[in-house]
DRENLO-946747 format. One record per residue: residue in one letter; z, y, x of N, C-alpha, C in turn. Coordinates in steps of 0.1 Angstrom, whole numbers, plus 2048, in hexadecimal, padded with zeros to 3 digits. Atoms other than C-alpha are relative to their C-alpha. Layout:
AZYXZYXZYX ...
END
This chain:
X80980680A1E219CC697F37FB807 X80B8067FD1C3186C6F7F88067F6 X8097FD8101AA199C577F77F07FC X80D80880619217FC437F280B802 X8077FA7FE17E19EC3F7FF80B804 X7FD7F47FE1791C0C4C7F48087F9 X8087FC80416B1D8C3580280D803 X8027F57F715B1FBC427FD80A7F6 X8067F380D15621DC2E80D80C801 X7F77F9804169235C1D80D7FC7F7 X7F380580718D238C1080680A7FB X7FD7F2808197259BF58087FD7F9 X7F67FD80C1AC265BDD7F58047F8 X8097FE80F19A262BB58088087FD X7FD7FF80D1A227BB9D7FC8007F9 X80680480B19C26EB807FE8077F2 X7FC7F880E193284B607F77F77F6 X80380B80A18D26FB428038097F0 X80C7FD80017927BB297FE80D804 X8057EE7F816A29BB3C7F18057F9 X8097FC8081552B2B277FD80F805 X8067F67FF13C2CFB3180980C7FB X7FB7F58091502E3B16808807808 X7F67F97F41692EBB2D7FF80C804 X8087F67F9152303B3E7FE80B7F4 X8057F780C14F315B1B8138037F9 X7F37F9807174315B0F80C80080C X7F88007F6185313B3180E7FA801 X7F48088001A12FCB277FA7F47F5 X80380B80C1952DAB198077FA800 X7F58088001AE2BDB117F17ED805 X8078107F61A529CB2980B7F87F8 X7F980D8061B6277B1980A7FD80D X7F980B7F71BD26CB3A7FE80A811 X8007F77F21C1282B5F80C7F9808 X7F480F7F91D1267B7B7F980480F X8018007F31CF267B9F8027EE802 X8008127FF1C4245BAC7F97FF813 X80E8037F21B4239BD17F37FD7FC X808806804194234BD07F07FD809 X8088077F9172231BE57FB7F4802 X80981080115A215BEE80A7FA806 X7F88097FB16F204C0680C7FC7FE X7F17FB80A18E20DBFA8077F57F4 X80080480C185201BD98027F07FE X80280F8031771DDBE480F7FB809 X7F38067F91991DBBFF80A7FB7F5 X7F180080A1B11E2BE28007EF7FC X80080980A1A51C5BCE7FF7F3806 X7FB8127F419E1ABBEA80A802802 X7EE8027FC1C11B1BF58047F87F3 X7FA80580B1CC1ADBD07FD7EE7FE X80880D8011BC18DBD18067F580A X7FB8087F31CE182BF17F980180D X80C8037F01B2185C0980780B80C X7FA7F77FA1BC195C267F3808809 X80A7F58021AA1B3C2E80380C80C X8017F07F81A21D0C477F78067FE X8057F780819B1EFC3E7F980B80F X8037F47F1184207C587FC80B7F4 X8027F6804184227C4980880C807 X7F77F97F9192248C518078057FC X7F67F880B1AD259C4380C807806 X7F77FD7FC1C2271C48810805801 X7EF8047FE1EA27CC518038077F7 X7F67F38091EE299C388067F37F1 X7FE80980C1F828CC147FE7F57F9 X80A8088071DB27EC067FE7F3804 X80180B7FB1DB266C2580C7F87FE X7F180B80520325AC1E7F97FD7F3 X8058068141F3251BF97FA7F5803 X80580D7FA1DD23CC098077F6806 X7FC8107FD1ED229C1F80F7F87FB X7F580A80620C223C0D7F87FB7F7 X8078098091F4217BF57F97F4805 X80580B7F41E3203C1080C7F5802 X7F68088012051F4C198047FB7F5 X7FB80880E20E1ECBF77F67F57FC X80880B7FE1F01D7BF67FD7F7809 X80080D7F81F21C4C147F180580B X80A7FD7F91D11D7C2380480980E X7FA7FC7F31D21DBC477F580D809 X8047F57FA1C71FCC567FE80680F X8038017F31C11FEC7C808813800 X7FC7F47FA1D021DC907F680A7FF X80E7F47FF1B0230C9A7FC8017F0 X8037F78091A9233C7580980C7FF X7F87F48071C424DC6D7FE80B806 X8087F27F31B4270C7D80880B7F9 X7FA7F08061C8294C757FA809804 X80A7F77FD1AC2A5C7D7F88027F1 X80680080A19E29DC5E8077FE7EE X7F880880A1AB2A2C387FC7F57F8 X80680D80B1A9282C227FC80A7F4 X80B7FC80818E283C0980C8017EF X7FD80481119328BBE27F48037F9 X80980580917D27FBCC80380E7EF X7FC7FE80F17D295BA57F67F57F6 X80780580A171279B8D7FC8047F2 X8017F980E162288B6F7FB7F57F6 X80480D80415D269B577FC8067EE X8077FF80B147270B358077F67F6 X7FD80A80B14E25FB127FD7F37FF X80D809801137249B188037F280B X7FC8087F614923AB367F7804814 X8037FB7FE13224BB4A80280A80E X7FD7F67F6138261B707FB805806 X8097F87F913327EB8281180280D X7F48007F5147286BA67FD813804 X7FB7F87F71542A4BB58037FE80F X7FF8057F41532A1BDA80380A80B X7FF7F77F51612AEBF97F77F9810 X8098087F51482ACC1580980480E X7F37FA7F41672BBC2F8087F4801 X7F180A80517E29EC237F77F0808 X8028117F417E279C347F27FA7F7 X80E80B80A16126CC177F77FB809 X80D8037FA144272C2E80380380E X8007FE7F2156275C507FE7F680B X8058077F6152254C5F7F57FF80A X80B8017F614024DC818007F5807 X8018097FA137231C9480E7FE80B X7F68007F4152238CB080E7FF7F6 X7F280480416E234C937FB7EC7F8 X80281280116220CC8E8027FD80A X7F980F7F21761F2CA47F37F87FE X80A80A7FD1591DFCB28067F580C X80580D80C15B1C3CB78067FA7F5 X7F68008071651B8C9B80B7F6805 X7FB8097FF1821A2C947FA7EC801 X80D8137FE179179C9D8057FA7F3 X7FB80680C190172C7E7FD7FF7F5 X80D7F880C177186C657F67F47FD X81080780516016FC537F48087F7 X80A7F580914E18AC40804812806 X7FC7F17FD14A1B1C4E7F78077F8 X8077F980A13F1C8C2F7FF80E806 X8037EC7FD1311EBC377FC8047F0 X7FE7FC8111391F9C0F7FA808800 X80D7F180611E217C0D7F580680B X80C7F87F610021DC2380280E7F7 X8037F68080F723EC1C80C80E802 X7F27F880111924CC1980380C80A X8007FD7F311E259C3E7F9808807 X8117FA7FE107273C4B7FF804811 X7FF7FD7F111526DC707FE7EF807 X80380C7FA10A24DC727F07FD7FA X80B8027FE0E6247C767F97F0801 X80680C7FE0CD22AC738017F8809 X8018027F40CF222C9480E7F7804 X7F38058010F821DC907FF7F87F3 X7FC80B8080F3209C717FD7F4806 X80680C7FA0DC1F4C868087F780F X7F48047F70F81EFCA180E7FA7FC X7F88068081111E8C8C8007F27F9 X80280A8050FF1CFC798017F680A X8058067F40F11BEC978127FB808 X7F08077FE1181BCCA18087F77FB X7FE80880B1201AAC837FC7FA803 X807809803106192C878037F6812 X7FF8097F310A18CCAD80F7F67FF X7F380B800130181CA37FF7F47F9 X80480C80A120168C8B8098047F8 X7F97FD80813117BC717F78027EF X80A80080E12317CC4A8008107FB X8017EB8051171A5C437FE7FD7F0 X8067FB81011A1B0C207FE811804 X8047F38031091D2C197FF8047F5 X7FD7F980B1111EABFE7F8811802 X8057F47FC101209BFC7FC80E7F0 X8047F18060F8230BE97F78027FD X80A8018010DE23CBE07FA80A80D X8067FF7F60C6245BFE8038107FF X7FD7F28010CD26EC077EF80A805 X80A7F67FC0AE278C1B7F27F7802 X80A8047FE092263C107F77F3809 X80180D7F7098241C227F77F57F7 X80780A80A083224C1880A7F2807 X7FB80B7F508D1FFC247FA7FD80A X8088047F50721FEC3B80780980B X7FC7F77F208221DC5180A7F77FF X7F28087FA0A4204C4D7FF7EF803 X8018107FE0941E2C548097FE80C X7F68017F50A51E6C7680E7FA7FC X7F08018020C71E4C668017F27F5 X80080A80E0BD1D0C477FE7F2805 X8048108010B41B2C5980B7F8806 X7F48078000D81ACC628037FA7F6 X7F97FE8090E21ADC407FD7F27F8 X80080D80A0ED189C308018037F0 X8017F780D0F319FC1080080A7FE X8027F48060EC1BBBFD8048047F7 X7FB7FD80A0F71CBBE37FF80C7F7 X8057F180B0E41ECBD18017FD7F4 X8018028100E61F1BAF7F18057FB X80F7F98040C21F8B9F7FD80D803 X8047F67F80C421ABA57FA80280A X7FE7FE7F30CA219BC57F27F8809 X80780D7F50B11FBBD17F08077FA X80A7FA80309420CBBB7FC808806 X8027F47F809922DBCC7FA7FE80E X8058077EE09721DBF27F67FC7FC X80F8067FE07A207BEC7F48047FB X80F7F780506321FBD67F87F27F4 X80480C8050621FFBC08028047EC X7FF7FE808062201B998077F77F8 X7F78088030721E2B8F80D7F7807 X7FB80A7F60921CCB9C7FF7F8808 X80480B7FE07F1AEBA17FA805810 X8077FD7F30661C2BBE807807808 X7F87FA7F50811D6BCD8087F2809 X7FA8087FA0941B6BD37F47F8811 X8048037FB0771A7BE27FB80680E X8047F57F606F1C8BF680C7FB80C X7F17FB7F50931C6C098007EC808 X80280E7FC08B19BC0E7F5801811 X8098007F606D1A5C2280280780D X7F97F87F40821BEC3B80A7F6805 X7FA8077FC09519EC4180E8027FD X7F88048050B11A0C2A8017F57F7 X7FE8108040C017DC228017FF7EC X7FB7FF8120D0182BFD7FE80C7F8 X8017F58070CA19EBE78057FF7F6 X7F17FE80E0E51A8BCB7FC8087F8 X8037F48050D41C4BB88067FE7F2 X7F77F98080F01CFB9C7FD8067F3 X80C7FE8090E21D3B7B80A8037F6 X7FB7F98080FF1E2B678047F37F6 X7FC80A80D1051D0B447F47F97FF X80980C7FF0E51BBB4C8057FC80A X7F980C7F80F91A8B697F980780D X8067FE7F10EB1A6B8C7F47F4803 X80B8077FC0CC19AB9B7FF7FE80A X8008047F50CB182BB67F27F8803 X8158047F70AB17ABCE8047FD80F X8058047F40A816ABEF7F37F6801 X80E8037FE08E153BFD8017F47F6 X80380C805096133BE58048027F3 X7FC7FB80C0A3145BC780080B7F9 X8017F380409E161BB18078047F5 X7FA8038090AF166B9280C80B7FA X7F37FB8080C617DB7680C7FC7FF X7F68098070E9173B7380880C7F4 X7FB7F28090F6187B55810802800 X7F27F980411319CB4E80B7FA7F7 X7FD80281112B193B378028057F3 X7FD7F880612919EB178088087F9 X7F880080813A1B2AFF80B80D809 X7F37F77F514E1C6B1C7FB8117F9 X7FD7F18011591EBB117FF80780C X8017FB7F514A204B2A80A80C7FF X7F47F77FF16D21AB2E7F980C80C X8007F77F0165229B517F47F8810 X8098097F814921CB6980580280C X8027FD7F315922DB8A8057ED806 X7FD80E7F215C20FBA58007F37FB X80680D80914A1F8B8C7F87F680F X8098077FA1321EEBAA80D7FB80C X7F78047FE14F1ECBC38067F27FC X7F780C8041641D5BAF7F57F5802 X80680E8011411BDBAA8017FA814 X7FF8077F613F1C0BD380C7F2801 X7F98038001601B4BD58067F37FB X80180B80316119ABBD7F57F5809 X80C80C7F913F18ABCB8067FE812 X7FA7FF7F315018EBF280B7F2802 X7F480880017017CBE67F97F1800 X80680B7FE15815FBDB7FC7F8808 X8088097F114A15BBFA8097FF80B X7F38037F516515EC0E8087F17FB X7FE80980716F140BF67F87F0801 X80980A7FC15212DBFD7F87FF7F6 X80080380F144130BDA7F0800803 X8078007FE11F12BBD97F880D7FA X80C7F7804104149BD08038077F6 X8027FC80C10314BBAF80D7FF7F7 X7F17FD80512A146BA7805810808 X7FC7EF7FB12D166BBF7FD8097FB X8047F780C11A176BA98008017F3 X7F57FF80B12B16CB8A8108087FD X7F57F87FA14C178B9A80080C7FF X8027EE7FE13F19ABA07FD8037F6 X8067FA80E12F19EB7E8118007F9 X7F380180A151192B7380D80F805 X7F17F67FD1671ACB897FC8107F8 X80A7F08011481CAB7D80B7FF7F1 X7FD7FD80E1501C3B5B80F8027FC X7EF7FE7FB17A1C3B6180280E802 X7FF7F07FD1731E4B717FB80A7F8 X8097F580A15C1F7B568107FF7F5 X7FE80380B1741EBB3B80B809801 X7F37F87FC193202B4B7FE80D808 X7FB7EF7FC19C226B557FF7FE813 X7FE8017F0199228B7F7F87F7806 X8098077FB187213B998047F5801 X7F780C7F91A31FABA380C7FD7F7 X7F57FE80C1BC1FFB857FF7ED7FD X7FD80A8081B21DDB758037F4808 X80080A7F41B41C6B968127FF803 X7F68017FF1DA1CEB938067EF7FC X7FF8128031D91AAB7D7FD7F5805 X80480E7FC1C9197B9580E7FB80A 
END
């Protein structure tokens, strides 16, 4: 395979509990609607769906040989996403996610910090990339706690030397980062992609409009900042502007709501589509994904 894109991160097993209630802890047997085993992670999440889509896709994550990892990649192979050798490590077991999802649509995670989630390191990324790649996404700053500023800023800078288009996706900040300590890395970055949370927290900013402008001034090109059932808000140097959500959408389950919008807005551009149709797209995939049970469940139709 020629990838179009190669996307970088993690790749787990969800389990999904739908609706999950405190009570539990009080009567020690509660009744869930819905308990499923699904893949799931940032990169994971946005591979599934570009694949579904046709794009052709490589996946750098790491995963491993026991069970968890055959789940994966026969699920990988059944989608068409192409997995490089040096990911698969048996040193390490694949991650599992426990999704605890509220009435509300609402999540909380259970995590294993032993498991592949947060094992990646700079030395499991094929550099250079592919020449065939028109877009290389790194799906979660943040995530990783063995890759350091220093390696995002090598990585990026890799990207950019191939004349490649960087999308960034990212967490929320762990130990107190601003964008100023990541301008290094950020001024690769042709897009972004935090959700208000996330971009408020980094920049010490109080509204979307001045965080966007914060992450402009460290020399990031586009800014995406993710605004839930108000849409997304896009800002670079000749445009600024809300694009809304659409309405009306039933919030079912938010996990890998932001995912799917990367994903969507990616495909766009791999498409050629201008700005603000990419960010239509992604509002369109968020709201596809809230409205259904899982991260990647509803992308079966595409």
């Amino acid at each position: 395979m020629k990838p179009e894109i190669v996307i970088i991160g993690a790749a787990i097993i969800d389990i999904l509990v739908r609706p999950a209630s405190e009570k539990v802890f009080q009567a020690g047997t509660y009744p869930a609607q819905d308990i499923r085993m699904s893949t799931g992670a940032d990169a994971l999440n946005e591979a599934t769906i570009l694949a579904r889509m046709g794009k052709r896709v490589c996946l750098e994550a790491v995963i491993g040989t026991d069970a968890g990892g055959d789940y994966l990649r026969n699920h990988c192979r059944e989608c068409g996403i192409f997995v490089p050798e040096h990911c698969i490590q048996d040193e390490i077991p694949t991650g599992i996610n426990v999704v605890l999802v509220t009435e509300d649509g609402e999540r909380a995670f259970l995590t294993n910090d032993h498991g592949t989630l947060r094992s990646l390191t700079l030395e499991d990324i094929e550099m250079p990339f592919p020449e065939s790649a028109k877009i290389i996404c790194f799906a979660s700053m943040f995530v990783f706690p063995h890759i350091d500023l220093k390696e995002y800023t090598r990585i990026f800078a890799q990207a950019k030397a191939q004349d490649k288009i960087l999308c960034v996706d990212m967490t929320r900040a762990k130990h107190g980062e601003t964008e100023k300590d990541l301008a290094d890395a950020l001024g690769y970055v042709d897009y972004l992609f935090p959700n208000e949370k996330e971009a408020l927290l980094l920049t010490r900013t109080d509204t979307v409009e001045d965080a966007a402008e914060r992450f402009l001034e460290v020399g990031v090109k586009n800014v995406i900042i993710k605004g839930g059932d108000k849409g997304c808000y896009v800002c670079n140097h000749e445009e600024a502007l809300w694009v809304p959500a659409r309405e009306g959408v039933p919030c079912v389950d938010t996990t890998g709501a932001g995912d799917s919008f990367a994903a969507g807005f990616q495909s766009a551009l791999l498409e050629g589509k201008p700005l603000i149709e990419c960010a239509r797209r992604g509002n369109d995939f968020g709201a596809r994904s809230v409205s259904t049970p899982g991260a990647t469940e509803w992308s079966k139709e595409l």
